[in-house]
VMD Tcl script that draws the C-alpha trace (Angstrom):
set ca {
  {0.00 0.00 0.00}
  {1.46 3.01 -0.83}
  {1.05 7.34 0.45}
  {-0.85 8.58 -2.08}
  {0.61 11.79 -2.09}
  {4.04 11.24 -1.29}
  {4.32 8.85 -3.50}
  {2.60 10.41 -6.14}
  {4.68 13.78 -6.33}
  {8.43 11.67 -5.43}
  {7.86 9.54 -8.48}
  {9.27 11.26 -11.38}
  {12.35 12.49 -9.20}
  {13.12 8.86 -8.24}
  {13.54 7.86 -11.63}
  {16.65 11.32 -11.92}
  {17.15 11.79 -8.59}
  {20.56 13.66 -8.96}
  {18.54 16.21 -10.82}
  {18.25 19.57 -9.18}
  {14.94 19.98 -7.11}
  {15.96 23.44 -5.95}
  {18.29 26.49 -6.41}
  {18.43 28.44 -3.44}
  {19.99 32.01 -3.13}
  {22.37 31.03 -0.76}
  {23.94 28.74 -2.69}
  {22.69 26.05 -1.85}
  {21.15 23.47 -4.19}
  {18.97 20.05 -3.58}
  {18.31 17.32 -5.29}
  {15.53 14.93 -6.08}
  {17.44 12.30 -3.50}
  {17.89 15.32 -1.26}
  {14.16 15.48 -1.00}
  {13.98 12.17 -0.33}
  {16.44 12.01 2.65}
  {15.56 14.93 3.98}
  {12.03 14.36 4.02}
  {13.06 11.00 5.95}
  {14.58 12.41 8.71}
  {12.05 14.98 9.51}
  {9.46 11.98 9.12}
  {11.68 10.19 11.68}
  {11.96 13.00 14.04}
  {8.31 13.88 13.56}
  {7.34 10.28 14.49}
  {9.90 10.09 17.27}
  {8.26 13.25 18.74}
  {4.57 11.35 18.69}
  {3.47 12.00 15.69}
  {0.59 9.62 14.77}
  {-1.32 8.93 11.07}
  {-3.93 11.87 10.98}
  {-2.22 14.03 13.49}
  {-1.72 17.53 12.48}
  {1.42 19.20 12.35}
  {1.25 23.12 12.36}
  {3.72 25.58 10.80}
  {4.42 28.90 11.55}
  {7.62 29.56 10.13}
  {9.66 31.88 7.55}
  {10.11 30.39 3.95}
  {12.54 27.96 3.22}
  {13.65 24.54 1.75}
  {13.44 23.08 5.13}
  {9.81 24.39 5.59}
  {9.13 23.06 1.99}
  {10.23 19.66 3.01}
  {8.96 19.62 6.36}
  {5.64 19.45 4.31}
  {6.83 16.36 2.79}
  {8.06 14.89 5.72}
  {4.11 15.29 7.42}
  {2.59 13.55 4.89}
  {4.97 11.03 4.54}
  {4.76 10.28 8.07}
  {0.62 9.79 7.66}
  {0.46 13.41 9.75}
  {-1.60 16.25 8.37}
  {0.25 19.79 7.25}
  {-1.31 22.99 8.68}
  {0.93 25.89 7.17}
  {-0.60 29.54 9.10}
  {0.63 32.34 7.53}
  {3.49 34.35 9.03}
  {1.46 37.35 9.65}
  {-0.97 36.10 11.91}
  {-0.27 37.40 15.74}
  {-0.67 35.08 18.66}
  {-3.65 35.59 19.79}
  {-4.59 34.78 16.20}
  {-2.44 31.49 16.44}
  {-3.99 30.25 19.59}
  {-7.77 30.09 17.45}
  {-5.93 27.88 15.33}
  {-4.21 25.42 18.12}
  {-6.99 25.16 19.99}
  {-9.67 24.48 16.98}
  {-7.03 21.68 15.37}
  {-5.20 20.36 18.40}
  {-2.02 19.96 16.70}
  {0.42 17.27 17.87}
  {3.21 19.32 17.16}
  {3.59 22.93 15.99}
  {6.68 24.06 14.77}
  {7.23 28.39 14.86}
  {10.42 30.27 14.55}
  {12.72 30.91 17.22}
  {12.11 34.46 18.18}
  {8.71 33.50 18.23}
  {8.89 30.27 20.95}
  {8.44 32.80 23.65}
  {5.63 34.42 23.14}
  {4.20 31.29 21.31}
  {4.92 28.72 23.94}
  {2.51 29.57 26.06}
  {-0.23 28.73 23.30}
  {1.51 25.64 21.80}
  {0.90 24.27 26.08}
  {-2.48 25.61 25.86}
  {-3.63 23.48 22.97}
  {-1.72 20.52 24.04}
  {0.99 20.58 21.25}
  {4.69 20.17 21.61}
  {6.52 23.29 20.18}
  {9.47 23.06 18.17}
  {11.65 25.45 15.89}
  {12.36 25.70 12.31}
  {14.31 29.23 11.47}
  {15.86 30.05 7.91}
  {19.57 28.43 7.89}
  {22.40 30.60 7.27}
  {25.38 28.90 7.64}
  {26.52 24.95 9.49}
  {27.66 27.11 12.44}
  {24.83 28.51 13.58}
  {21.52 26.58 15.05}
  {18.05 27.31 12.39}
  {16.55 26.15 15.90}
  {15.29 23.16 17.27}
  {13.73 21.10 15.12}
  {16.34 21.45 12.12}
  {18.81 20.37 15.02}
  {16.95 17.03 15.57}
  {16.67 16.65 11.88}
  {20.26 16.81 11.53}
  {21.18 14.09 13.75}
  {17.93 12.13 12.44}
  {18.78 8.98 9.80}
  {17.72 9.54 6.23}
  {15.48 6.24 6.05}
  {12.07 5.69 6.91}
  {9.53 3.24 5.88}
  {6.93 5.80 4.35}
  {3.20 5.69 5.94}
  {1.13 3.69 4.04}
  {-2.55 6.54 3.01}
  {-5.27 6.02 0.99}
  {-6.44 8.57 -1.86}
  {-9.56 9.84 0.92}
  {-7.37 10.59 3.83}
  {-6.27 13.58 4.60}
  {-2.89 15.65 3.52}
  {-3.38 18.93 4.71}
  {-5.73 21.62 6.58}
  {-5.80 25.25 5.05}
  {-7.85 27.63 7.32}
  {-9.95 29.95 5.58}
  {-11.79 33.05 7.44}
  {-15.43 32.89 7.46}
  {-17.70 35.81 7.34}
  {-19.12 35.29 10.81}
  {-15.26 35.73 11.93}
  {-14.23 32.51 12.64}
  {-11.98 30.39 10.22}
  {-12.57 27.13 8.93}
  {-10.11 24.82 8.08}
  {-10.92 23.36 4.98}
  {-9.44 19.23 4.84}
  {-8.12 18.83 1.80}
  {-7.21 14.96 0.98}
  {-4.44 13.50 -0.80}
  {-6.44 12.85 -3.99}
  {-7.55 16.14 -3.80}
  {-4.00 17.31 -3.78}
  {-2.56 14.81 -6.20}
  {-5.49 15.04 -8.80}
  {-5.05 18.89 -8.68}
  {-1.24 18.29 -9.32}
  {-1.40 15.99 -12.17}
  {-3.85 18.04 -13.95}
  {-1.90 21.56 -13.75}
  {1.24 19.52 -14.56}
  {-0.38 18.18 -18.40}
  {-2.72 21.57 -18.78}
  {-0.11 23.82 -18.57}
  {2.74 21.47 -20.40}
  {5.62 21.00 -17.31}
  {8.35 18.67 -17.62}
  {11.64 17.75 -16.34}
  {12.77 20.56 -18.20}
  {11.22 23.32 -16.64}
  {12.48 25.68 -14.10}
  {9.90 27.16 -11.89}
  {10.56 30.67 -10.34}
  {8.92 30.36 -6.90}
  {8.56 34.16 -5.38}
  {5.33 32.93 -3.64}
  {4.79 32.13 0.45}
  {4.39 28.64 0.84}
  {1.72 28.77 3.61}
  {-0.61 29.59 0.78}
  {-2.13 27.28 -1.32}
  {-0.98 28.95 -4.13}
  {2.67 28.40 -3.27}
  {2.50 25.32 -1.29}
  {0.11 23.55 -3.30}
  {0.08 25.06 -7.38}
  {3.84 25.71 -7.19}
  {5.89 23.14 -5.61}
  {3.52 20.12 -6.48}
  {2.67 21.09 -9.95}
  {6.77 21.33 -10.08}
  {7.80 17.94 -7.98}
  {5.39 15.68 -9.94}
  {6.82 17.01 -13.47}
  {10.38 15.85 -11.84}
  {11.00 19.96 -12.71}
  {13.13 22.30 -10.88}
  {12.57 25.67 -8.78}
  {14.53 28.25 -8.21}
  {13.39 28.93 -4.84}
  {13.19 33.06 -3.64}
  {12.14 33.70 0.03}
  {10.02 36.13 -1.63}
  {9.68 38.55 -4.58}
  {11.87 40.80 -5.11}
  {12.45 42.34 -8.44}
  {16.19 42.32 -7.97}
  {16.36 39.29 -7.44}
  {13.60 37.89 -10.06}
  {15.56 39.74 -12.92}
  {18.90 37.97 -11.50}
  {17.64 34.64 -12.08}
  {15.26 35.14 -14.99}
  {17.69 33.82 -17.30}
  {17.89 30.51 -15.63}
  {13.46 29.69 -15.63}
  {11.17 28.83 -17.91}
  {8.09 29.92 -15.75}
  {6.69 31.68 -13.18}
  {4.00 31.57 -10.94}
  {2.52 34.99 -9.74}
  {-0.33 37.24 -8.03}
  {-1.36 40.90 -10.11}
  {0.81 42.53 -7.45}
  {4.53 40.95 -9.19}
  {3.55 41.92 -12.49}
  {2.47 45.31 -11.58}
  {5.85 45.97 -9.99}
  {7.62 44.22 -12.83}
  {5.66 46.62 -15.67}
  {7.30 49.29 -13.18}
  {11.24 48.29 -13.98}
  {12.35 49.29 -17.50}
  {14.02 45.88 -17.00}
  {11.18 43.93 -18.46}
  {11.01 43.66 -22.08}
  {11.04 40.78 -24.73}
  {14.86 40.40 -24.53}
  {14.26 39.79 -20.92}
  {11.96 37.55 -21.29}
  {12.37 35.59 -24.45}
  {13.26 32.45 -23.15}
  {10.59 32.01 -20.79}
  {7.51 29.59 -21.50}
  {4.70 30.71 -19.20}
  {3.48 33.22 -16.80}
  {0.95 32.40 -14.61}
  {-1.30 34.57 -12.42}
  {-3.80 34.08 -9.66}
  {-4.48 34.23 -6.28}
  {-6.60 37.61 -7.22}
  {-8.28 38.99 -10.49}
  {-5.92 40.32 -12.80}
  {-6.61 43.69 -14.68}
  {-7.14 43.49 -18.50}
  {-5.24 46.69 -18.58}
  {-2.48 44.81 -17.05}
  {-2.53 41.97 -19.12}
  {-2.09 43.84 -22.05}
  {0.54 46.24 -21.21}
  {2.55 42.78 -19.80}
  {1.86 41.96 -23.52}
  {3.07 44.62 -24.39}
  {6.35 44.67 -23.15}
  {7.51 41.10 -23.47}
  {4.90 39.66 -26.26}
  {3.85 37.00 -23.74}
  {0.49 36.81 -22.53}
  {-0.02 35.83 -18.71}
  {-2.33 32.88 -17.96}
  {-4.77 33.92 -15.47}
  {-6.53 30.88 -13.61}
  {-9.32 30.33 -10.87}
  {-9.06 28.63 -7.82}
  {-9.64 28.80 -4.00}
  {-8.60 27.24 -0.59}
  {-11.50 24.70 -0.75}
  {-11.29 23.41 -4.35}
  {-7.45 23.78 -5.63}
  {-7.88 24.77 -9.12}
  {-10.64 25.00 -10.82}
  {-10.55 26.28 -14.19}
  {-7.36 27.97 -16.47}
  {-7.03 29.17 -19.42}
  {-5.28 27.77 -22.12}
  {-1.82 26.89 -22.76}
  {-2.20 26.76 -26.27}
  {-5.20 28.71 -27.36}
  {-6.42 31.96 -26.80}
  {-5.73 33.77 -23.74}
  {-8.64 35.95 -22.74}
  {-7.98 39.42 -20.75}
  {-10.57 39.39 -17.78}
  {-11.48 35.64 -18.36}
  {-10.55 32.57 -15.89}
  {-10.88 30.35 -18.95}
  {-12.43 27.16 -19.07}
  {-12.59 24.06 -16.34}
  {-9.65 21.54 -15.74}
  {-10.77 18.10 -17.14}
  {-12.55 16.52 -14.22}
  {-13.86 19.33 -13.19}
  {-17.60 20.68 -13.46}
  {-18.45 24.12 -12.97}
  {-22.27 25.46 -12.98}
  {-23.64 28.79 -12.30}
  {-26.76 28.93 -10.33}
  {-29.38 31.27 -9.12}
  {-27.96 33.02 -5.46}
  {-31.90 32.41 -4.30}
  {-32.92 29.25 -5.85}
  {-30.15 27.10 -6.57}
  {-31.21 26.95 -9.93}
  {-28.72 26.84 -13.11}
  {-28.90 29.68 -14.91}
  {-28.81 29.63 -18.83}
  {-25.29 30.46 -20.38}
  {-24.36 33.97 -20.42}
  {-26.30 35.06 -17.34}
  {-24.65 35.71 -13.76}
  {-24.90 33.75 -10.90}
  {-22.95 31.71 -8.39}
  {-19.95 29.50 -9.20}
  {-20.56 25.85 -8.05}
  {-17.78 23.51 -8.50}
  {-17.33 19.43 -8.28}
  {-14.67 17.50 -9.02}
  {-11.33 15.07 -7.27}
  {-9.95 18.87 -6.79}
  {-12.80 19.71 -4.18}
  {-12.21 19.31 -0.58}
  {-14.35 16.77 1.72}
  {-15.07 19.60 4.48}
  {-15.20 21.76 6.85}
  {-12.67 20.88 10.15}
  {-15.06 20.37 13.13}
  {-17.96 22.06 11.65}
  {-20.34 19.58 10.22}
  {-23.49 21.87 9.42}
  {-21.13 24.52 7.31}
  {-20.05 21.71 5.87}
  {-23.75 20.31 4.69}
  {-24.76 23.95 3.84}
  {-22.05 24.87 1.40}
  {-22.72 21.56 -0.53}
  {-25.74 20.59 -2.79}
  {-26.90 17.42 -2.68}
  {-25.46 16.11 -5.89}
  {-22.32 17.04 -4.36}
  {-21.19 20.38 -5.81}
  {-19.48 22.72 -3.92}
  {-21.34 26.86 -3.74}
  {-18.15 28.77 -3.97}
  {-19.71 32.10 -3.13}
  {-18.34 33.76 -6.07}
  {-20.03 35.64 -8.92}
  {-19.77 35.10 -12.51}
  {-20.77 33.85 -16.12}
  {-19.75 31.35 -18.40}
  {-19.78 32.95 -22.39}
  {-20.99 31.87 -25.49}
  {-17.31 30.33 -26.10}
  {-17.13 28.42 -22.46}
  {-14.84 30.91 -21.00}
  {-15.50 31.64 -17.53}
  {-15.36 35.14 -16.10}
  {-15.44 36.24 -12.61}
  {-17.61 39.32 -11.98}
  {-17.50 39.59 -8.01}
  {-17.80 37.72 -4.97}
  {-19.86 37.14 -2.53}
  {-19.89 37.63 1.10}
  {-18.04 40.84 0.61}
  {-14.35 39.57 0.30}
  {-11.74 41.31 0.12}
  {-8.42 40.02 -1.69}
  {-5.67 42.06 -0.94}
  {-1.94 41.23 -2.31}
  {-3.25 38.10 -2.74}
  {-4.53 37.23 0.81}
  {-8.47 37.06 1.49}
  {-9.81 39.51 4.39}
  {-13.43 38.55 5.19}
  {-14.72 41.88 7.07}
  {-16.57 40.84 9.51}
  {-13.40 39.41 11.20}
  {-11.51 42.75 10.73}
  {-15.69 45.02 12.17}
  {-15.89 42.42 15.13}
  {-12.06 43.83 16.16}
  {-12.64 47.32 15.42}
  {-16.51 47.31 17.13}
  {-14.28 46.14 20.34}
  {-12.75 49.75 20.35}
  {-14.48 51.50 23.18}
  {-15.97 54.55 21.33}
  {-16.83 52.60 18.22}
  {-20.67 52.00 17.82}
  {-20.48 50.09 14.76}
  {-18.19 49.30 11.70}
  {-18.21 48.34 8.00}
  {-14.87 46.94 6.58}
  {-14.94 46.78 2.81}
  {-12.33 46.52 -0.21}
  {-11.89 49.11 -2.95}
  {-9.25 49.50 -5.54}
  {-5.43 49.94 -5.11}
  {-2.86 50.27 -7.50}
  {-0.37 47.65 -6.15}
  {-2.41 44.95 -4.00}
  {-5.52 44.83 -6.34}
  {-7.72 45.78 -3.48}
  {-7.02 48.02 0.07}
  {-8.56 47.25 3.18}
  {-10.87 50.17 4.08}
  {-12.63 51.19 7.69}
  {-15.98 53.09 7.95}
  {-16.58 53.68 11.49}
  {-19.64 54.90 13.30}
  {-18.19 56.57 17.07}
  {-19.94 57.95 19.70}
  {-16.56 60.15 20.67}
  {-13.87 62.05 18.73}
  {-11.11 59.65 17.30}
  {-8.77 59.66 15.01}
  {-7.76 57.48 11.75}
  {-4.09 57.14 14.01}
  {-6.23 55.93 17.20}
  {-8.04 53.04 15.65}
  {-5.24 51.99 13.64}
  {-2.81 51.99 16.31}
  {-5.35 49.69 18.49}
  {-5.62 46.85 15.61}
  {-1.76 46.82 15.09}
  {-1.53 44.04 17.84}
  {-5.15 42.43 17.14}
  {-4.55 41.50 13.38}
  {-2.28 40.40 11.03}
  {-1.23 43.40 9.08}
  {-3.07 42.72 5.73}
  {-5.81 42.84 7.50}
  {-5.65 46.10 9.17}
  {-7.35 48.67 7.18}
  {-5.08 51.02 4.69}
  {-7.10 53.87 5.79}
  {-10.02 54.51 8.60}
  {-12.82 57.12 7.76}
  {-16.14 57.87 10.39}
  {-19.58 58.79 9.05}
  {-22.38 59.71 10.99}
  {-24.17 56.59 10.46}
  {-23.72 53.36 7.78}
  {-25.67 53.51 4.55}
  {-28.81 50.22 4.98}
  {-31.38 49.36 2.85}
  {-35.06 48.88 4.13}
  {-33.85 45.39 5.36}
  {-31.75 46.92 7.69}
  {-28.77 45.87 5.80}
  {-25.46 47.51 5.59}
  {-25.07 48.48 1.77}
  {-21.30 48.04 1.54}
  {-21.91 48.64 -2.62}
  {-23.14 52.08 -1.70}
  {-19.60 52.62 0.66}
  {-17.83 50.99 -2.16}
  {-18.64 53.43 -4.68}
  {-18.07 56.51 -1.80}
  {-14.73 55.66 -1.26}
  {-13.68 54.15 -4.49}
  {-10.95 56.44 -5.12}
  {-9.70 56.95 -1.29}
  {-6.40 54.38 -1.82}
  {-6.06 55.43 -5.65}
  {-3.26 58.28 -4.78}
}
mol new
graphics top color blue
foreach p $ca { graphics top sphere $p radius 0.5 }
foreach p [lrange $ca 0 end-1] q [lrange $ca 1 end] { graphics top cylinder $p $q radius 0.2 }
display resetview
């Protein structure tokens, strides 16, 4: 019996396993049987520090090879990967603990402190996983143990429906669900992106992205690993540093926010980009204008995509075909994607806007611990109401027109606002609050406060008090009061009418 998985993405590097997994900046390079003794010993230590199949294992740590492989090393032990992003503050951190009940959760160092206390709170044993610099100097506790760990281990036997991984996603009532995500769910997704968007064992991926992200974790480095491809793997993006190694990819993965700050550096143009075979995009909506003027530039068209926490990816458009500005392009094969009526459930005839329901291996199996979400985000036939707004054309492209539930998707990262009003309506002086998105020229969208106080405050005040409270792209860009909040005869907030108030606040 084998790990579904793990031994679904190690495949093509065991057949070339002195070929180069990843380049690193600091010199350092791995290969394919790097990956695999590396993700043995952190399996062994894992397993030596209690780990059992179906366990979690949560990560709050800084980017690196080691964190990569420590994701390997979970599943291949039978555990279950929680990545949290490196934003979130403790108090955020202890939500998560307590709601998965990690067995272990590894942070970095000059975190353990203040972290400790949580880990022993949620019953988890705390470890350490920092960014190595050099063999002289500990990259904290856990990389210690892995050192001294042996290379072999006797992978843990999972089937296709267990689970590989929880990704928490907020919630509009202000509490996150962790969406379980299996290891066909992964797998499928992988094997899929790896033939739609042609990778090989030639490739080189440019990875700029955060790998507690599915977009990173998941699109990236398994879409790479099961090709038997290579990264070239950047703690983060940096323009320097993405025209420095340009010359060595042949792709790159991206959110709008990269390729507006690469259409800033005269750098780009088609000499610097000749060699490269694809540019993907995703994570947020990409602007036609910026499509074309990356077009412009370099002659190559970015492939923009669809996909979320819950489902992977859902749709792309195409590798070889047209390209549509504004579009999502068409489903993945295996995938099914309706629109339906927001009131009825009803499909709606092509053309006409509605909400996005997707089935498929790529969709998850649930919501962690929370049973009736889970029933009431799922039809009965088993597809999946993302939430989101849009249309399928006359041609089969899909296009995204909004979403619901008022999110926010800023740099990337989704802000639900009801987490971000329940913070802010803590304030003593606030009476109530209305957190919504509108346009920015680098993130795609700005976090925005309209508060209703009963004193005099100041922008300064509030955003000073949520500095400690939230992660910081969630605190609001800027903070404005009104005299009351725009409703309609429902009593409803109309967050379209502050949309359009304030549309231009962030645009300067």
């Amino acid at each position: 019996m084998t790990n579904t998985l793990f031994d679904g993405l190690a495949a093509a590097g065991r057949k070339t396993p002195e070929r180069r997994f990843a380049l690193l900046p600091d010199g350092r390079h791995f290969t394919y049987q790097d990956v695999e003794d590396v993700s043995g010993r952190f399996a062994n230590v894992l397993t030596g520090l209690g780990l059992q199949p179906g366990d979690r294992v949560a990560v709050q740590v800084e980017k690196s090879i080691e964190a990569l492989i420590l994701y390997l090393g979970t599943v291949r032990a039978g555990g279950v990967f929680l990545p949290l992003n490196t934003a979130y503050t403790p108090a955020e951190i202890e939500y998560f603990l307590t709601d998965a009940r990690p067995r272990i959760f590894v942070c970095d160092p000059k975190k353990r402190d203040a972290l400790e206390p949580v880990a022993q709170k949620a019953g988890a044993v705390i470890e350490t996983l920092g960014v190595w610099h050099s063999p002289d100097e500990s990259a904290g506790s856990l990389s210690d143990k892995t050192l001294a760990a042996e290379t072999g281990f006797e992978t843990v036997a999972r089937t296709p429906e267990d689970l590989a991984a929880i990704l928490y996603t907020s919630g509009t009532t202000g509490r996150s669900k962790g969406a379980m995500l299996s290891h066909a769910n992964l797998l499928s997704n992988a094997e899929v992106l790896r033939d739609t968007w042609g990778f090989t064992a030639q490739d080189e991926l440019l990875h700029c992205l955060p790998i507690f992200h599915t977009h990173g974790l998941f699109v990236a480095s398994n879409t790479a690993m099961i090709a038997g491809a290579g990264l070239i793997f950047l703690p983060k993006f940096d323009p320097d540093a993405v025209f420095h190694y340009l010359p060595q990819a042949t792709s790159m993965m991206g959110v709008p926010t990269f390729y507006t700050r690469l259409l800033a550096d005269e750098r780009l143009n088609r000499d610097s980009t000749a060699h490269m075979r694809l540019f993907t995009s995703g994570s947020a909506p990409l602007l036609a204008e910026t499509h074309r003027a990356f077009e412009a530039r370099t002659g190559q068209r970015i492939l923009e995509r669809y996909g979320m926490t819950e489902t992977n990816m859902n749709t792309s458009n195409p590798y070889e075909g047209e390209r549509r500005a504004g579009t999502v392009g068409f489903p993945l094969k295996g995938t099914e994607i309706r629109i339906t009526d927001p009131e009825t459930g009803a499909t709606l005839p092509q053309g006409e806007i509605g909400v996005i329901e997707v089935k498929g291996p790529n969709v998850f199996s649930g919501y962690w611990q929370m049973p009736e979400k889970t029933r009431a985000e799922f039809r009965e036939d088993g597809f999946f109401i993302t939430g989101d707004l849009g249309f399928v054309d006359t041609d089969g492209y899909v296009t995204i027109v909004g979403r619901g539930k008022d999110l926010v998707i800023t740099g990337g990262y989704n802000v639900y606002p009801k987490e971000v009003e329940l913070v802010i309506d803590e304030l003593d002086g606030v009476v109530e609050s209305a957190v919504i998105g509108v346009p920015h020229p680098d993130f795609g969208e700005g976090v925005v406060g309209v508060v209703v106080a009963q004193r005099k405050m100041t922008e300064d005040e509030v955003v000073a008090a949520l500095r400690d409270k939230l992660a910081r792209f969630k605190q609001p860009k800027r903070v404005v009061f009104v005299d009351e909040l725009p409703r309609n005869t429902m009593g409803k907030v109309q967050k379209n009418v502050l949309r359009d108030k304030y549309a231009d606040l962030l645009s300067s």
